[in-house]
LUMMARKE-325300 format. One line per field, with one value per residue (C-alpha): x negated, y negated, z; residue in three letters. Coordinates in Angstrom, 1 decimal, always signed. Layout:
# LUMMARKE-325300
xx: X | ... .
yy: Y | ... .
zz: Z | ... .
residuo: ALA | ... .
# end
This chain:
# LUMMARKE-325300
xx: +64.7 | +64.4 | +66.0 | +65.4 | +68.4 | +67.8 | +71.1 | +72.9 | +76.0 | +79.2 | +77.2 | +80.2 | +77.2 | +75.3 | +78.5 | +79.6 | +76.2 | +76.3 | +79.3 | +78.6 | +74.9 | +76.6 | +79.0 | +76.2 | +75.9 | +73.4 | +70.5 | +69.4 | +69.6 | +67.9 | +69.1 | +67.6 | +69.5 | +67.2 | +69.1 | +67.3 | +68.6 | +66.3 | +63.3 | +61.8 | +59.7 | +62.5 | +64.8 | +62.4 | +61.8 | +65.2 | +67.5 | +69.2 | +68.5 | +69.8 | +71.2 | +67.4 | +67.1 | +63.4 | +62.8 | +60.4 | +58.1 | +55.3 | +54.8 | +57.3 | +59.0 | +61.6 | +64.8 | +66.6 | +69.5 | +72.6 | +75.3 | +78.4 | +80.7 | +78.0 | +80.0 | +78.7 | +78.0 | +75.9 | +73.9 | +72.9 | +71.8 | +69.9 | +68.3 | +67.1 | +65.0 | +63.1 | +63.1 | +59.6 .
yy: +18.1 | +18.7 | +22.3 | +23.9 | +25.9 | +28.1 | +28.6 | +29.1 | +28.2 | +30.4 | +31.7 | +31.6 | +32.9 | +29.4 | +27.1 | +28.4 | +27.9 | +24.8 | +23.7 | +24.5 | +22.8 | +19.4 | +19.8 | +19.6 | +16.6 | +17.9 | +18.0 | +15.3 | +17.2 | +16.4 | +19.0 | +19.7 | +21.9 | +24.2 | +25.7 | +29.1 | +29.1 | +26.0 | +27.7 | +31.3 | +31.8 | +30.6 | +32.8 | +36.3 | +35.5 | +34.6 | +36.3 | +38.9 | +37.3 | +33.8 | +32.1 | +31.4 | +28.7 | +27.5 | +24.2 | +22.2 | +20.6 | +20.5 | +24.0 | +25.4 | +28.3 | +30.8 | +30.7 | +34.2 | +34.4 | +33.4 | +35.5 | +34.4 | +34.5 | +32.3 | +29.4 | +25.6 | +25.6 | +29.4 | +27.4 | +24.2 | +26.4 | +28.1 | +25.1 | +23.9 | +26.7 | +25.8 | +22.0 | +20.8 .
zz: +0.0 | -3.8 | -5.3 | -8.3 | -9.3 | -13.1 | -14.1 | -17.5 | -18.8 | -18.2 | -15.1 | -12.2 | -9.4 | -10.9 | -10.6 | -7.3 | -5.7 | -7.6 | -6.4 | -2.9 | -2.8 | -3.6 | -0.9 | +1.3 | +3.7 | +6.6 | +4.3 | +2.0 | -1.4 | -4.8 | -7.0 | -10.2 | -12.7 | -15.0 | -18.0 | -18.6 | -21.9 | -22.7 | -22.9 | -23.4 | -20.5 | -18.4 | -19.5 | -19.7 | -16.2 | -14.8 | -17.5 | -14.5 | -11.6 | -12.0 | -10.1 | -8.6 | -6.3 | -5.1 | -2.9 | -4.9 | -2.8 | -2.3 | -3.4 | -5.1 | -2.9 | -3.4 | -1.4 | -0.4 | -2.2 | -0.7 | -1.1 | -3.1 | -0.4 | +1.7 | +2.9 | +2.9 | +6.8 | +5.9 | +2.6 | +5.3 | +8.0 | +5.3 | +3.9 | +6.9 | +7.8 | +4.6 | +5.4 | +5.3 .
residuo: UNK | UNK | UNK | UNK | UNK | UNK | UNK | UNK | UNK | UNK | UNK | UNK | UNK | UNK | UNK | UNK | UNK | UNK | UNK | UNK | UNK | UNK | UNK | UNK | UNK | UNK | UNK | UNK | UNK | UNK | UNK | UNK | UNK | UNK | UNK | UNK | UNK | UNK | UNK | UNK | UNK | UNK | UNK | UNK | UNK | UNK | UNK | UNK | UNK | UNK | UNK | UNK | UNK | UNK | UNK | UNK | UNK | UNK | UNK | UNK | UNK | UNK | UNK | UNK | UNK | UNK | UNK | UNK | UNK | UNK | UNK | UNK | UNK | UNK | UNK | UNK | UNK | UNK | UNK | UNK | UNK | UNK | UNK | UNK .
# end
């Protein structure tokens, strides 16, 4: 399963989710890190929402966001809901 996770440096919601994605092992996870900061329209569009985190294939689609005191087990169960 690839993510797409727009996140910005200094951003502890980012890192924690992050953090927590890689700890993953139920789901097969390709995360890919987008820097809102990078770009313009990036950053207009996910300037207060971030962290943002989509699965990217084959459409892209917008995952609810988890809560920061989701736990690794919460984040898996999650994920594969969304598994395609």
């Amino acid at each position: 399963m690839k993510l797409i996770l727009y996140s910005k440096p200094g951003c502890h919601l980012c890192e924690g989710l992050q953090e927590k994605l890689e700890q993953i092992r139920a789901v097969a996870i390709e995360l890919e890190i987008r820097d809102i900061t990078t770009r313009g329209d990036w950053f207009q569009t996910y300037q207060y929402e971030i962290p943002v985190l989509y699965v990217a294939s084959p459409t892209p689609r917008l995952l609810p966001r988890p809560s920061p005191r989701a736990t690794v087990q919460q984040l898996e169960s999650l994920l594969q809901k969304f598994e395609s």
